[in-house]
C-alpha positions as CSV (number, residue, x, y, z in Angstrom):
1,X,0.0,0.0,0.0
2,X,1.6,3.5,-0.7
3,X,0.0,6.0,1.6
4,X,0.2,10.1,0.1
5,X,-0.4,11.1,-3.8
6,X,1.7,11.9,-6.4
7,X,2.1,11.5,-9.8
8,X,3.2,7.1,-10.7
9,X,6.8,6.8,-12.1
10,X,6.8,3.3,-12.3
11,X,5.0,0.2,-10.8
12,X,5.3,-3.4,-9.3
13,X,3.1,-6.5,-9.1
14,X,1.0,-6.8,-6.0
15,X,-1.1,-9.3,-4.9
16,X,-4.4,-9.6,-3.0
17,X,-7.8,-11.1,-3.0
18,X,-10.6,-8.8,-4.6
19,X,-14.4,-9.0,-5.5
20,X,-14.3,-8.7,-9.4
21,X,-18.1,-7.8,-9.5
22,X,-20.8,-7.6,-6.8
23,X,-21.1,-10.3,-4.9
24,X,-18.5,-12.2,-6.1
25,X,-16.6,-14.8,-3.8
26,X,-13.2,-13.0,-3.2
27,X,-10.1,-14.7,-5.1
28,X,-6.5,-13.9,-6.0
29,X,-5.7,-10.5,-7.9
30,X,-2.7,-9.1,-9.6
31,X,-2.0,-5.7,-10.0
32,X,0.2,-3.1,-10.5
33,X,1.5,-0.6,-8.4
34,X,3.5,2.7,-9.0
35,X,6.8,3.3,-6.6
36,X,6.1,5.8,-3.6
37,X,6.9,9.1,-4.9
38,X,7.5,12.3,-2.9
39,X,6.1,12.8,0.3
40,X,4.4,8.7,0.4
41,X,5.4,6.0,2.6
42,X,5.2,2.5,1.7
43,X,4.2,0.1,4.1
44,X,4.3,-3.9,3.5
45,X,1.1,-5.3,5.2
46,X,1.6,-8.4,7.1
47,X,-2.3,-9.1,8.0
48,X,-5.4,-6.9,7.1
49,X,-9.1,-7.0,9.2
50,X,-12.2,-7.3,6.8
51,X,-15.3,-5.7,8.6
52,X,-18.7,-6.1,7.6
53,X,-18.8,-2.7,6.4
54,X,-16.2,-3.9,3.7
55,X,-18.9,-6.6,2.9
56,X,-21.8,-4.5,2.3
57,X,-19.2,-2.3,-0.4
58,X,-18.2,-6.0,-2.0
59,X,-22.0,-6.6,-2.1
60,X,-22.7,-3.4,-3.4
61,X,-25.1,-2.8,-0.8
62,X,-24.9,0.8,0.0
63,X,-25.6,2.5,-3.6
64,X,-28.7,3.9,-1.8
65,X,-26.2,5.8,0.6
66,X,-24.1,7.2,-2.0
67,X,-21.7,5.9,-5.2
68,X,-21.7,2.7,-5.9
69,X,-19.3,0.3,-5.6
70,X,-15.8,0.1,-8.2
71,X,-14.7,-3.6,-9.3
72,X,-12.3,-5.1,-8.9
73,X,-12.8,-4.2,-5.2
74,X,-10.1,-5.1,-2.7
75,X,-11.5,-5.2,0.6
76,X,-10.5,-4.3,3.8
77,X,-8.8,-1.9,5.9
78,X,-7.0,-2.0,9.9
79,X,-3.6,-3.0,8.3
80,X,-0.9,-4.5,10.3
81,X,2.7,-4.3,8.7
82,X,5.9,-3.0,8.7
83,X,7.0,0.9,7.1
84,X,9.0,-0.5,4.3
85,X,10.2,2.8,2.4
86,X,9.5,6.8,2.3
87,X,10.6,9.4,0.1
88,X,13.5,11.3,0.9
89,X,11.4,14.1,0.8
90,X,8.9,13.1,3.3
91,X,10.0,14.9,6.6
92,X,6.4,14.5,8.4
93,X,6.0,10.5,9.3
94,X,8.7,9.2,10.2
95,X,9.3,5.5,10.4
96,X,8.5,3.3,13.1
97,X,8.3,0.3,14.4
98,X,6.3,-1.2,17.3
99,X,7.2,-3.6,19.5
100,X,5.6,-7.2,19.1
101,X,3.9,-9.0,22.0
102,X,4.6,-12.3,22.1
């Protein structure tokens, strides 16, 4: 996941499950994504929560509410991972990392 905006200088293959229309059982999806540029930080999710709110998007459930839902969707949000890379540029957030409890 890169975190910030800027404009893509180049990209990489990424993997995750997605929805690829509503309803849709989730399966494996292959993307790409552009290098952090200035001011983004890059972080390489280790686990990621799926809430029911992410269902009702993958079900298209909430057009009512607002826009509809984009395919492919990849759900889910409440990532756990490690800050791999930031711009040299970016000043504001630095890296850190947390202790694990084990």
């Amino acid at each position: 996941m890169v975190v910030g905006s800027s404009e893509p200088t180049s990209s990489r293959l990424t993997h995750a499950f997605a929805a690829k229309q509503s309803g849709a059982p989730l399966e494996h999806f292959a993307f790409e994504r552009r290098d952090p540029g200035p001011g983004d930080v890059e972080i390489r999710i280790l686990y990621c929560g799926v809430c029911h709110s992410d269902i009702h998007q993958a079900r298209s459930e909430w057009v009512a509410v607002g826009k509809g839902s984009e395919f492919p969707m990849v759900p889910g949000e409440q990532e756990v991972g490690n800050g791999a890379a930031k711009a040299p540029q970016h000043h504001s957030a630095p890296l850190v990392r947390l202790p694990s409890s084990s």
